[in-house]
N, C-alpha and C positions, 0 to 999 in steps of 0.2 A: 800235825802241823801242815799248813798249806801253804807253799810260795806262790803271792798271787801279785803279778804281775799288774795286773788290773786294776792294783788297790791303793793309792795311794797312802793309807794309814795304815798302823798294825791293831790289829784287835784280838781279847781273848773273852771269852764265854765268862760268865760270872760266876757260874759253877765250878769252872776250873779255879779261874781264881781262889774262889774258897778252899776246894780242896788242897791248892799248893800253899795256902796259910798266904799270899798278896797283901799287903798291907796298900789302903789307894796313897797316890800321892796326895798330901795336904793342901790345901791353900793354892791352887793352882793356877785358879781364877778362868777356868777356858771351858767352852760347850762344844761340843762337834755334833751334827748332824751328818749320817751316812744314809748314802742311797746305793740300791745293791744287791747289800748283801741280805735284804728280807724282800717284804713288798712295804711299798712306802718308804720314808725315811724313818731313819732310827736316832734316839736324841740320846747321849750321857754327859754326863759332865766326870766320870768316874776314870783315873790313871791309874795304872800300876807300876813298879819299878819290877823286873823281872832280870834274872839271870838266864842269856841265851848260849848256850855251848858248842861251837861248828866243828867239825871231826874232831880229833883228841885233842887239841889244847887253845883252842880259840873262843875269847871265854866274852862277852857283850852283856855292861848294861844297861838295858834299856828301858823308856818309858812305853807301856801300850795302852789304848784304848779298853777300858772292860765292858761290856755289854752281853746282853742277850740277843744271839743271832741264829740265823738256820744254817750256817755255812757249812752243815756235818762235819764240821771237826771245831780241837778245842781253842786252836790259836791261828789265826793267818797275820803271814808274816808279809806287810807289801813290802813297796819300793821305797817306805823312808827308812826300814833297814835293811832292804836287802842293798840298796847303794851303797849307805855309808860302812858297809858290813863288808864293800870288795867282792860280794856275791855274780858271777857272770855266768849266764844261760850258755849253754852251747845247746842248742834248737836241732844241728846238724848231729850229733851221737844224744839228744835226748837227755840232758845230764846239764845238772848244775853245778859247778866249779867253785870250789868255795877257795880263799885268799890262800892256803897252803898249798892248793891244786890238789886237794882230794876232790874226786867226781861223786856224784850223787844221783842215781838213774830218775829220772821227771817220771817217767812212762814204761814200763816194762812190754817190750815190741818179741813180734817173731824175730827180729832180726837180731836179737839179744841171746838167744837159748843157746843158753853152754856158752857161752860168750865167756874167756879168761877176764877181759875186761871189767864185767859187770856180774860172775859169778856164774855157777851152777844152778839151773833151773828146773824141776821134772813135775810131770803130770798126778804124781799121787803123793804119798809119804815114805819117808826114808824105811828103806827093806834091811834096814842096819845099821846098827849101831854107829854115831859120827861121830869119828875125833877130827875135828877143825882145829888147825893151828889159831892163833891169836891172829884177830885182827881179817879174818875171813868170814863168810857167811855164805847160805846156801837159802836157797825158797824154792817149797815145796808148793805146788795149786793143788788142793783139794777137788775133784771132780766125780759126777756122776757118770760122764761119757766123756771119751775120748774127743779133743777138741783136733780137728784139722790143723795142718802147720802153716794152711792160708791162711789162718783166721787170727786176726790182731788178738792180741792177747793185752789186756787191762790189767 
C-alpha cells in the first residue's frame, strides 16, 4: 500500500481486486480519468467497496478507483482517504500518525537504527532464535556487503 500524497483519488490494481474477491460498486454512473500514475491517462469507470483497517482497531469503508496501473504496488491510498481517515504526515520524524496516534515509519533512515521508537534494525538475519512480545517487530536487511552508516538507507 502507498500513501501518496500526490494523488487525489484512491486506486487498486484489478488484480488485487480479483484476488481479494471486490465486488465493483453498481450503478454508479461516474468515469474518472487519471494522469500519473502510468504514461498518458488512464480511463475506468470501475469502483470498489473495500474494507481499510489503521493499527489495531480502526476499521474504514471505503470506495476506490480499480484499475490497471504501474504504481508497483497493489493499492495507493491518496488524500480523499487519507483526510477524511484523520491521517497526519510528520515529515520531521518520517512517520505517518494515524487518528489513535500510533506512528507509521514513511522511510527507514540511518537516523532510525536501533531507534526504541521505530524498532530494531540489523544488517543481516537474526543469529537467534526471537521471542518478541505482542505487538513489537524487528527488520532485518538482507545484504551482500556491508552498507556504510553514511549511507541512507531505503
Amino acid at each position: 500500500i502507498l500513501l501518496d500524497t500526490g494523488a487525489n483519488v484512491s486506486v487498486i490494481t484489478d488484480t488485487f481486486a480479483r484476488k481479494l474477491r471486490l465486488r465493483d460498486v453498481p450503478d454508479h454512473g461516474r468515469r474518472i480519468n487519471i494522469q500519473g500514475i502510468n504514461e498518458g491517462k488512464v480511463s475506468t469507470t470501475r469502483r470498489a467497496q473495500v474494507k481499510i483497517t489503521l493499527g489495531w482497531e480502526m476499521v474504514y469503508d471505503f470506495e476506490v478507483w480499480v484499475m490497471a496501473h504501474s504504481a508497483g504496488v497493489d493499492a495507493v491510498l491518496g488524500t480523499d482517504f487519507m483526510i477524511p481517515a484523520g491521517i497526519r504526515l510528520d515529515l520531521f520524524h518520517g512517520a505517518a500518525q494515524l487518528p489513535n496516534e500510533i506512528m507509521i515509519p514513511l522511510v527507514k533512515t540511518t537516523n532510525m537504527l536501533d531507534s526504541e521508537e521505530y524498532g530494531s534494525h540489523g544488517n543481516a538475519g537474526p543469529s537467534e532464535q526471537l521471542d518478541m512480545p505482542e505487538h513489537e517487530w524487528r527488520e532485518y536487511r538482507l545484504s551482500n556487503r556491508q552498507v556504510a552508516l553514511e549511507t541512507p538507507v531505503l
